[in-house]
Structure formats: C-alpha cells, structure tokens
VOVEXMI-245349 format. One record per atom (N, C-alpha, C): residue number from 1; residue in three letters; atom name; y, z, x. Coordinates in pm, 1 decimal. Layout:
+-----+-----+----+----------+----------+----------+
!   k !   r !  a !        Y !        Z !        X !
+-----+-----+----+----------+----------+----------+
! NUM ! ala ! CA !        Y !        Z !        X !
...
+-----+-----+----+----------+----------+----------+
This chain:
+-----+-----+----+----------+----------+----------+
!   k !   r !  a !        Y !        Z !        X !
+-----+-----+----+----------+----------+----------+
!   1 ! unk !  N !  -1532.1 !  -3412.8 !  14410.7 !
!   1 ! unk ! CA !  -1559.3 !  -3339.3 !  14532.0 !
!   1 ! unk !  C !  -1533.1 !  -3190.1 !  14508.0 !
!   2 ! unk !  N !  -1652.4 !  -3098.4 !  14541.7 !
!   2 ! unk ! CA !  -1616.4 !  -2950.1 !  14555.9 !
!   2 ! unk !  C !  -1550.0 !  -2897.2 !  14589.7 !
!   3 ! unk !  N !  -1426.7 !  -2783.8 !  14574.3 !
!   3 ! unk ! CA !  -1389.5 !  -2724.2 !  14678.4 !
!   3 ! unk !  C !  -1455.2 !  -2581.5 !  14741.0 !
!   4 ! unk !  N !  -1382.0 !  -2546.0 !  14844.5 !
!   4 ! unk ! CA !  -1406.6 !  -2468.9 !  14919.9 !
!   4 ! unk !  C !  -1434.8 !  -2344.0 !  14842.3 !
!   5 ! unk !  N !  -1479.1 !  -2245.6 !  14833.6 !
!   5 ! unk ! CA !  -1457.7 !  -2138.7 !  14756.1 !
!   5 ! unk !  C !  -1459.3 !  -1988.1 !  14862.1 !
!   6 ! unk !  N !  -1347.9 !  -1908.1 !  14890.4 !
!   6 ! unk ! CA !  -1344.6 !  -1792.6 !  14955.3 !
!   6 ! unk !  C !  -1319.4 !  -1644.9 !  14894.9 !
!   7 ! unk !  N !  -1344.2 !  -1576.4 !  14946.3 !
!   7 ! unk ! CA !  -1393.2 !  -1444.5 !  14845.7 !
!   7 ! unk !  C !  -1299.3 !  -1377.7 !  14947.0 !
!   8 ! unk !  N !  -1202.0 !  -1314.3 !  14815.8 !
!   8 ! unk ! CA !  -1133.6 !  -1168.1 !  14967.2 !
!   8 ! unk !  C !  -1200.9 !  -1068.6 !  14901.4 !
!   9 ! unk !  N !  -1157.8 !   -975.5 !  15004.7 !
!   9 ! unk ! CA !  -1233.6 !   -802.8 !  15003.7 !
!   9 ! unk !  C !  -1198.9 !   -809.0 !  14868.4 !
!  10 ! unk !  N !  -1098.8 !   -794.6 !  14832.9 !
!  10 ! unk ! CA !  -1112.8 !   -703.1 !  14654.0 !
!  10 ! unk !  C !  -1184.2 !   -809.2 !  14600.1 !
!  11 ! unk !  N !  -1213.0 !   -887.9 !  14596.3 !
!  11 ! unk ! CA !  -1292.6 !   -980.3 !  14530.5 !
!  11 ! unk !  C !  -1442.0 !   -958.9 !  14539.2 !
!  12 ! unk !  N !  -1483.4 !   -949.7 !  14663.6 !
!  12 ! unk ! CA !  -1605.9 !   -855.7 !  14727.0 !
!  12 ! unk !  C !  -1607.9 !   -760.8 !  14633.1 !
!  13 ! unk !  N !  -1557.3 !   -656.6 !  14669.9 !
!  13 ! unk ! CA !  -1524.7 !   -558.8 !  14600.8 !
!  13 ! unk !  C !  -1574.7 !   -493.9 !  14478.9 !
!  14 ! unk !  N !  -1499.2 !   -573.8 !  14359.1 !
!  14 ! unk ! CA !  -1490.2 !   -540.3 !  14256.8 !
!  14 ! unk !  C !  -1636.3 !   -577.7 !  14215.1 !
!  15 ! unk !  N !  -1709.1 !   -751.0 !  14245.7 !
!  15 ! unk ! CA !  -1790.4 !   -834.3 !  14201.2 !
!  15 ! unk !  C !  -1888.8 !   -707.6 !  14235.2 !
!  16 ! unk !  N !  -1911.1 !   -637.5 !  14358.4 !
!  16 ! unk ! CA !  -2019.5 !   -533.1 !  14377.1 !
!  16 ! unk !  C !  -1993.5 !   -466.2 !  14239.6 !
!  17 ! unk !  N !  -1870.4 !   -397.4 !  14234.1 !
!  17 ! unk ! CA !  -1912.9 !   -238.8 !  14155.5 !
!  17 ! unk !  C !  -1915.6 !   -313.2 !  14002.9 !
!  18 ! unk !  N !  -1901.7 !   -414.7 !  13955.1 !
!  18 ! unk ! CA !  -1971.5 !   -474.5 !  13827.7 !
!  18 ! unk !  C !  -2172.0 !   -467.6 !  13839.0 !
!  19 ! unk !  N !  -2160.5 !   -541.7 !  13945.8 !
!  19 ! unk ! CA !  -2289.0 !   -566.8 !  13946.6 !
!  19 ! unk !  C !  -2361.1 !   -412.0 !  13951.9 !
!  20 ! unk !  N !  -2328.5 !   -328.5 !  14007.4 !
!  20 ! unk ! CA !  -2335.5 !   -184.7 !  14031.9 !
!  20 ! unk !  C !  -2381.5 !   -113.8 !  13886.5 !
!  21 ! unk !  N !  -2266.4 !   -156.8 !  13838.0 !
!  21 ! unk ! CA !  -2237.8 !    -81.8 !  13664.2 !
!  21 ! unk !  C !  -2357.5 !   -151.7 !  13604.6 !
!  22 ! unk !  N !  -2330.2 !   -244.7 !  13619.1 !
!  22 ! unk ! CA !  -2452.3 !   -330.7 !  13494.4 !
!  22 ! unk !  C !  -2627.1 !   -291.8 !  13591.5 !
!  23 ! unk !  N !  -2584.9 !   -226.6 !  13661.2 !
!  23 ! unk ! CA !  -2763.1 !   -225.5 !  13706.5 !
!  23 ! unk !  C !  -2812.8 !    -97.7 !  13673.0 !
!  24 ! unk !  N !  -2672.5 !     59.1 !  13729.8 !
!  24 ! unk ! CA !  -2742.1 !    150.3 !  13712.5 !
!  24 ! unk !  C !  -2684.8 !    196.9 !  13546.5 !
!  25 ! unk !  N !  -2596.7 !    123.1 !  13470.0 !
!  25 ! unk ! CA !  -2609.7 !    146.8 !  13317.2 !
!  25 ! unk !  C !  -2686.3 !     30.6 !  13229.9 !
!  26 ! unk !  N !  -2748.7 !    -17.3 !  13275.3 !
!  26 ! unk ! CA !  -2808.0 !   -122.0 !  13166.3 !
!  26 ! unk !  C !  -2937.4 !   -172.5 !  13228.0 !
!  27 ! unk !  N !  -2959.2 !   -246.4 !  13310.3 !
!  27 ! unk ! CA !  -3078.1 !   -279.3 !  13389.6 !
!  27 ! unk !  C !  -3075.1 !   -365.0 !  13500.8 !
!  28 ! unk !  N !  -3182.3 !   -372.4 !  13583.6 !
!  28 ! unk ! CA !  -3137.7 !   -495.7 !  13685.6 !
!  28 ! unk !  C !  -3171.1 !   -634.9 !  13633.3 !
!  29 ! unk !  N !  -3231.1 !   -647.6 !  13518.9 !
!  29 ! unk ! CA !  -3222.7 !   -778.0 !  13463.2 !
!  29 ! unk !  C !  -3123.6 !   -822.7 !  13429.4 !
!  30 ! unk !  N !  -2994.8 !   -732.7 !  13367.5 !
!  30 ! unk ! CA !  -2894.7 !   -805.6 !  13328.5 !
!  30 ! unk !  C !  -2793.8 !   -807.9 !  13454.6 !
!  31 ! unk !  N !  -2777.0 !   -732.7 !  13542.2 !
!  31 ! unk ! CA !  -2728.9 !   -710.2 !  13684.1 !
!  31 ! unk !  C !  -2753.7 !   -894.8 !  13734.7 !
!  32 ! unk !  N !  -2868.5 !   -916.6 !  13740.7 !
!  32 ! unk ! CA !  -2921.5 !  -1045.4 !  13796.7 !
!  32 ! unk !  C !  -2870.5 !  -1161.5 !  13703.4 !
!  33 ! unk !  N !  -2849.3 !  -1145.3 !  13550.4 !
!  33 ! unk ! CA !  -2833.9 !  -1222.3 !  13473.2 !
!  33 ! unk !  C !  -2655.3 !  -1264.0 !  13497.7 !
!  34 ! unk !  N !  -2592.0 !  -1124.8 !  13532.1 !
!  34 ! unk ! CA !  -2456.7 !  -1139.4 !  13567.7 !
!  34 ! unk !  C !  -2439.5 !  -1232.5 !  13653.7 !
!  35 ! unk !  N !  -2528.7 !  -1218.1 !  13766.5 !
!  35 ! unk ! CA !  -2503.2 !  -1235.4 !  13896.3 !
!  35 ! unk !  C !  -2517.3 !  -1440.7 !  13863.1 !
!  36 ! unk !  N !  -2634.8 !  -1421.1 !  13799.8 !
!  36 ! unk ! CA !  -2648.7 !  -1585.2 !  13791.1 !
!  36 ! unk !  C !  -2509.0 !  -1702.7 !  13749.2 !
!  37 ! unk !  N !  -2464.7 !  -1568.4 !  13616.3 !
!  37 ! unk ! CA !  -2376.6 !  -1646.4 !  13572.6 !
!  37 ! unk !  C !  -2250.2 !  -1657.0 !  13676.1 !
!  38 ! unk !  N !  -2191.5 !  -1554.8 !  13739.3 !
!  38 ! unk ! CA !  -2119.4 !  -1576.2 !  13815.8 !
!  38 ! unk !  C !  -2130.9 !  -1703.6 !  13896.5 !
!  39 ! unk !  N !  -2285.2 !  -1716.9 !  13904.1 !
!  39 ! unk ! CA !  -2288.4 !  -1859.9 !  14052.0 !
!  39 ! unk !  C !  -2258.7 !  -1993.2 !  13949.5 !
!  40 ! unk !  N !  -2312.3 !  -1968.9 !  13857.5 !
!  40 ! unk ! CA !  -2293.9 !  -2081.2 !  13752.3 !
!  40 ! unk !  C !  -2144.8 !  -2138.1 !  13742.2 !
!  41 ! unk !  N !  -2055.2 !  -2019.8 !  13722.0 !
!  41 ! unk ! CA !  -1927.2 !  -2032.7 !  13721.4 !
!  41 ! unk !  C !  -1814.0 !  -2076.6 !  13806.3 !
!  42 ! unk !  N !  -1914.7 !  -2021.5 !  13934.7 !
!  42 ! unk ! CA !  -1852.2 !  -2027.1 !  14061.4 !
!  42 ! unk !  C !  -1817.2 !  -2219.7 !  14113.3 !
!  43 ! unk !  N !  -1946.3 !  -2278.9 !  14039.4 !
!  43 ! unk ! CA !  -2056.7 !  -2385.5 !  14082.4 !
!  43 ! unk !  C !  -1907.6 !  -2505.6 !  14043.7 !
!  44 ! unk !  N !  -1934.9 !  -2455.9 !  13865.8 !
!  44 ! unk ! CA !  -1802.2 !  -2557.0 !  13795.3 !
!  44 ! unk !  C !  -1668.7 !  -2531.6 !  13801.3 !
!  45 ! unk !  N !  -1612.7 !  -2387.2 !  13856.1 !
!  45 ! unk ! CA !  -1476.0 !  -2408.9 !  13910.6 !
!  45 ! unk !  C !  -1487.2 !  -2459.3 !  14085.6 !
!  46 ! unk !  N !  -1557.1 !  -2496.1 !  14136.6 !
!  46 ! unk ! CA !  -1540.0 !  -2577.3 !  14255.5 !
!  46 ! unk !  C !  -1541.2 !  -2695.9 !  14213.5 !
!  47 ! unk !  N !  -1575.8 !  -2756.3 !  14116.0 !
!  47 ! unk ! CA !  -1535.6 !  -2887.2 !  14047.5 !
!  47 ! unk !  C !  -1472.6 !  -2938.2 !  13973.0 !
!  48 ! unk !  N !  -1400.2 !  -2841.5 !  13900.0 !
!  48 ! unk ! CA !  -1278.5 !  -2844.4 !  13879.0 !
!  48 ! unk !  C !  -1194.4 !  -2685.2 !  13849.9 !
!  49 ! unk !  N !  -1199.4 !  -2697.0 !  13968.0 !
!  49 ! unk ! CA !  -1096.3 !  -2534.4 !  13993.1 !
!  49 ! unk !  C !   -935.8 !  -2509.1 !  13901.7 !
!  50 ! unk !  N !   -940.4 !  -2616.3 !  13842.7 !
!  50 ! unk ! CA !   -802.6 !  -2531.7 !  13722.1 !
!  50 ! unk !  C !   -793.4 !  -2581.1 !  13564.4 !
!  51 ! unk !  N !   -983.1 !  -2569.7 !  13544.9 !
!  51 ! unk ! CA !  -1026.7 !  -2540.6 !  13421.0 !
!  51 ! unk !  C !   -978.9 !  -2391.7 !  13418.7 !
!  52 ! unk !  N !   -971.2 !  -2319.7 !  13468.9 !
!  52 ! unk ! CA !   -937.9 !  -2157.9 !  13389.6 !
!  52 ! unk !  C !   -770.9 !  -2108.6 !  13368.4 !
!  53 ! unk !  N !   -761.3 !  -2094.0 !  13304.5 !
!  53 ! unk ! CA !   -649.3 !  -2069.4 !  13205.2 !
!  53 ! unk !  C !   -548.8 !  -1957.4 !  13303.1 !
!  54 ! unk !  N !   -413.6 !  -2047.7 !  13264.4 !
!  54 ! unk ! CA !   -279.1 !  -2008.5 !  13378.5 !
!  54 ! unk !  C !   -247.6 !  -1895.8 !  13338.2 !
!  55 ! unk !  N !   -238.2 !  -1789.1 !  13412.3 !
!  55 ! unk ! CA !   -201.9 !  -1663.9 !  13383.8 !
!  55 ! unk !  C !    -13.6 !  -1684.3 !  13380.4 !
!  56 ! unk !  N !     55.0 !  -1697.3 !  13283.1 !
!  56 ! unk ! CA !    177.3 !  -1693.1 !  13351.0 !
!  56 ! unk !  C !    294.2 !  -1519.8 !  13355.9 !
!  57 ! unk !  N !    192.9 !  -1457.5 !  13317.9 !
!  57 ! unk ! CA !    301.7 !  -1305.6 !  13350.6 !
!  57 ! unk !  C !    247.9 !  -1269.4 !  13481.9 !
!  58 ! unk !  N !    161.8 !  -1327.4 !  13584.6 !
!  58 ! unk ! CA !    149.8 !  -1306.2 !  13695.7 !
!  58 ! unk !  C !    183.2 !  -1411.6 !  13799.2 !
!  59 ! unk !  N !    245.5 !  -1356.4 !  13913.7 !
!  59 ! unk ! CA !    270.1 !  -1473.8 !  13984.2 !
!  59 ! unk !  C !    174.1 !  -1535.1 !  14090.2 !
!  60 ! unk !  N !    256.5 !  -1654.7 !  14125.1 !
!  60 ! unk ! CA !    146.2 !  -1712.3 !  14281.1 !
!  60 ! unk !  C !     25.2 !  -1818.7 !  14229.1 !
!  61 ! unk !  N !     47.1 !  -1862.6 !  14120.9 !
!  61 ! unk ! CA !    -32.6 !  -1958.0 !  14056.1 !
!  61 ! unk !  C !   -171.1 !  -1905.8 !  14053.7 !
!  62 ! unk !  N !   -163.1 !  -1755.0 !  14012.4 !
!  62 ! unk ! CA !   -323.2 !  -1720.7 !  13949.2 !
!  62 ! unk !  C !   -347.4 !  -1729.5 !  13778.9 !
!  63 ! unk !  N !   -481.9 !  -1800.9 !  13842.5 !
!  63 ! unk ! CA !   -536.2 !  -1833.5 !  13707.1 !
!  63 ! unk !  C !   -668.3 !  -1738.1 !  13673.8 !
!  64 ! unk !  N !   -734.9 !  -1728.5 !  13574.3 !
!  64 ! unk ! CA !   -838.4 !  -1680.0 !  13539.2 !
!  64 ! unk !  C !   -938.1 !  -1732.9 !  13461.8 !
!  65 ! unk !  N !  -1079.0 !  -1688.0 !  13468.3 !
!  65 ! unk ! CA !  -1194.5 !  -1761.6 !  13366.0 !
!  65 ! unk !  C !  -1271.6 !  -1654.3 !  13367.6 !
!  66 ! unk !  N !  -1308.8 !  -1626.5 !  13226.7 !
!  66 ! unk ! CA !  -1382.0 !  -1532.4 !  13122.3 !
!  66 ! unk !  C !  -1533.0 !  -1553.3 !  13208.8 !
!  67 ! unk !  N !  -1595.3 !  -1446.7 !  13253.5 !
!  67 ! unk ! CA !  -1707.9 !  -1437.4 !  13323.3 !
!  67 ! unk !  C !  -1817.7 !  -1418.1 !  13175.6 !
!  68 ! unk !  N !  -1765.1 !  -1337.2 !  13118.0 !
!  68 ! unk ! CA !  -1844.3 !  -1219.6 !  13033.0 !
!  68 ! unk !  C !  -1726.4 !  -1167.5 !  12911.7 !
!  69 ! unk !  N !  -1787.3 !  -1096.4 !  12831.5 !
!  69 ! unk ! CA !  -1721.0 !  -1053.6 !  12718.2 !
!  69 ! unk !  C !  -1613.8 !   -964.1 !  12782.3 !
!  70 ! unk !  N !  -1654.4 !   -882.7 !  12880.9 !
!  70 ! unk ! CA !  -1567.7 !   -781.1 !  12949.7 !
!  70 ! unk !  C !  -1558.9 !   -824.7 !  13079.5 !
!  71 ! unk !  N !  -1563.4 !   -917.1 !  13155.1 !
!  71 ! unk ! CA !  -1531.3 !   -951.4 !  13269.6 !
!  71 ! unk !  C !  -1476.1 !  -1082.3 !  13288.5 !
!  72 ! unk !  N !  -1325.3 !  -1055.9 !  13364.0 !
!  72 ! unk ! CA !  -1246.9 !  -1189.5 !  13379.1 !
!  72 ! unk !  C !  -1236.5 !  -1199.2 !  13555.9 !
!  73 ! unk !  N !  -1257.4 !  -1313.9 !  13552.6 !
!  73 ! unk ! CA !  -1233.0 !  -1376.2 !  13746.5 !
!  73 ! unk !  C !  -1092.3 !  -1388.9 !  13755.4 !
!  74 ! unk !  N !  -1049.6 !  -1325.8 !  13796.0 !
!  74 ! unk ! CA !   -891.7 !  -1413.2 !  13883.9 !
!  74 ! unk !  C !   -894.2 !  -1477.4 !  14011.6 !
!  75 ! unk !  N !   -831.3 !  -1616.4 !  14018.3 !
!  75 ! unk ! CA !   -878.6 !  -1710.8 !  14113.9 !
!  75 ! unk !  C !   -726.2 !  -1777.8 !  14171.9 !
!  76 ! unk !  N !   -745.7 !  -1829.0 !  14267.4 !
!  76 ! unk ! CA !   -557.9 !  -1896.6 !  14249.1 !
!  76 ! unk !  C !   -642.9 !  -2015.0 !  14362.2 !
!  77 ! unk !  N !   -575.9 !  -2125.6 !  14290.5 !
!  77 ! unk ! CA !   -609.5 !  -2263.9 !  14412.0 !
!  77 ! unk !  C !   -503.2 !  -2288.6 !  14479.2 !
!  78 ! unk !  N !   -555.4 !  -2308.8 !  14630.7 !
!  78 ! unk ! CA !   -492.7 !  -2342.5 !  14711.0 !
!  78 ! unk !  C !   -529.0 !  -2486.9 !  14767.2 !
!  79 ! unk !  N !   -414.4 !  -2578.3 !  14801.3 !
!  79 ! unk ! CA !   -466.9 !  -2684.0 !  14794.4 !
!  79 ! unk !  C !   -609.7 !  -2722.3 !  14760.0 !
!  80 ! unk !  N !   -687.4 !  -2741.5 !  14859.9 !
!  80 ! unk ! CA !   -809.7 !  -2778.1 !  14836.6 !
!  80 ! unk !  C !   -925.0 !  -2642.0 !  14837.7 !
!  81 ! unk !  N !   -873.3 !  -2527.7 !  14809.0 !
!  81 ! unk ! CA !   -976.3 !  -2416.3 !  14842.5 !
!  81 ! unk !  C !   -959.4 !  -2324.7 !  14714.3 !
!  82 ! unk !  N !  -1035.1 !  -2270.6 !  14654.5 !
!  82 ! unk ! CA !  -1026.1 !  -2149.9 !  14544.2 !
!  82 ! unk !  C !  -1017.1 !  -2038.6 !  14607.4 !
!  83 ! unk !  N !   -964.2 !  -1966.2 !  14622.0 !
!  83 ! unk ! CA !   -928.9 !  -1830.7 !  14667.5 !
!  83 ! unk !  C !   -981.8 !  -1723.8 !  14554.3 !
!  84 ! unk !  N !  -1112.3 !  -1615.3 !  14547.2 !
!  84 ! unk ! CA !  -1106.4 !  -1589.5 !  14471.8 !
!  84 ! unk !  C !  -1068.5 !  -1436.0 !  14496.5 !
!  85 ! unk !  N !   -973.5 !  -1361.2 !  14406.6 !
!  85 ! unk ! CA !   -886.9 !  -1188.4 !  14419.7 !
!  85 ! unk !  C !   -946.5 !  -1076.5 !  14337.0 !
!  86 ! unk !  N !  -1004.6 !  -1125.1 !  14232.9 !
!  86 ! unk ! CA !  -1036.1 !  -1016.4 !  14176.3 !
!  86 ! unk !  C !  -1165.7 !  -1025.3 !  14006.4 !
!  87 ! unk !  N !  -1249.0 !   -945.7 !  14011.1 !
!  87 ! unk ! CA !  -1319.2 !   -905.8 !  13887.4 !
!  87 ! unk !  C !  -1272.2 !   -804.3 !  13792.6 !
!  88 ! unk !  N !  -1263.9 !   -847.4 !  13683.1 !
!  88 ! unk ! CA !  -1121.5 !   -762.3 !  13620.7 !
!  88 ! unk !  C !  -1210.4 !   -697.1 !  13515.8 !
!  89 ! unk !  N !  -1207.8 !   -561.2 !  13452.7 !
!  89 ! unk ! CA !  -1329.8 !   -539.5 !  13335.5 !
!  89 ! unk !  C !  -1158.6 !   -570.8 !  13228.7 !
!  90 ! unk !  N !  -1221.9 !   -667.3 !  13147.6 !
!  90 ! unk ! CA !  -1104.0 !   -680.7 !  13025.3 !
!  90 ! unk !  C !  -1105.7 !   -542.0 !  12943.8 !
!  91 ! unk !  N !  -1157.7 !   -422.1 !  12954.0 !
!  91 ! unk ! CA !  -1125.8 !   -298.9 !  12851.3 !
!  91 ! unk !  C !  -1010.7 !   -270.3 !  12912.8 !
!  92 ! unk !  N !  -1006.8 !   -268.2 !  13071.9 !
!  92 ! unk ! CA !   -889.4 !   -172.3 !  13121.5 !
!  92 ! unk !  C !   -721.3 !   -249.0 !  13049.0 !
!  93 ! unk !  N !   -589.6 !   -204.8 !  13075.3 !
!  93 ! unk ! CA !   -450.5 !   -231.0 !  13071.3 !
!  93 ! unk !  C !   -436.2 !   -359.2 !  13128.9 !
!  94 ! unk !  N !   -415.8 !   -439.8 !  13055.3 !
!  94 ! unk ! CA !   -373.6 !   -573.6 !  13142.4 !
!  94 ! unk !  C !   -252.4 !   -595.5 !  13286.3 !
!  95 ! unk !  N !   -217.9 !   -469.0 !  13290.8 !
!  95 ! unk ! CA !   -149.0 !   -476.9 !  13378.5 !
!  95 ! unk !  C !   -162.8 !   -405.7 !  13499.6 !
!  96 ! unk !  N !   -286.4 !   -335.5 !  13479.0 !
!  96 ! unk ! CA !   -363.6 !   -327.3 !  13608.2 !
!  96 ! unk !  C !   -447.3 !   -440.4 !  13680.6 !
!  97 ! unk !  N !   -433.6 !   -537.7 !  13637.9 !
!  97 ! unk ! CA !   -554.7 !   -651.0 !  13636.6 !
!  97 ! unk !  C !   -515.3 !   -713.4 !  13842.8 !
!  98 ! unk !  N !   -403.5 !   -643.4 !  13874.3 !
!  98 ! unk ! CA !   -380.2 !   -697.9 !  13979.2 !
!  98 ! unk !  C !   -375.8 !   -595.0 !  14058.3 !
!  99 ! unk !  N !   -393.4 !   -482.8 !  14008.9 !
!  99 ! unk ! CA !   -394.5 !   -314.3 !  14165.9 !
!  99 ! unk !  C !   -506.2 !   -306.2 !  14258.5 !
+-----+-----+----+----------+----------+----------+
C-alpha cells in the first residue's frame, strides 16, 4: 500500500529553483527529464518510503535518496505519510543541507 506523500514549502521551494536552474542553464528537456525522474522517485518511495538511506548526523528520522548526481531528496516518514523537506544540490557543505 502507498503512502501519503506531502510537500512542505521548502520542499516546494527548492524542487522549483532546481527545476529553474536546469531549464534556464541547460534546457527544458532536461528540466522535464528532472521533473520525470523526481515523479518516478516519488512513485517508489511511496512504496516503500525507507528505501533511502538514514541520515544519522541529522535528527527527527530524516532520511534521504539520490535524485541525480547533484541532487539529494530529504524525506522523513511519518507513520503512514512521507513528509517531504528539502532538495539539496550535493556541491553545497553538507551542513547546510538543512537551512
């Protein structure tokens, strides 16, 4: 059974200004190609939402899954719902991954 999947603002957020970057530096084909994969991703962590790998220097039981070479999802399950917080570009400091 699927779960729920909810998007907060920074999650909103960030997923825009990726899609943003990859359209007005690269093209809208790969913008769209992002976008697909995201749903792709989105599709199989609602079926099993803690295939992605336990972050443990962060708290609150967030986990993450590799979107892209440079883009990581941070997600945290809640009982039955994925909560998703943030699109992370992996170049930046890992320890901004949560500002």
């Amino acid at each position: 059974m699927a779960v729920k999947i909810f998007w907060t603002a920074k999650a909103r957020v960030s997923f825009l200004q990726v899609l943003e970057y990859l359209h007005d530096e690269w093209s809208h084909s790969v913008a769209v190609e992002f976008k697909e994969r995201v749903d792709a991703v989105l599709r199989y962590l609602s079926m099993s939402p803690k295939m992605g790998k336990e972050e443990e220097r962060l708290q609150n039981n967030i986990r993450s899954y590799l979107i892209s070479k440079h883009t990581k999802l941070f997600y945290r399950v809640v009982k039955n719902e994925l909560h998703l917080i943030k699109f992370f570009d992996t170049r930046q400091h890992p320890d901004r991954a949560m500002e």
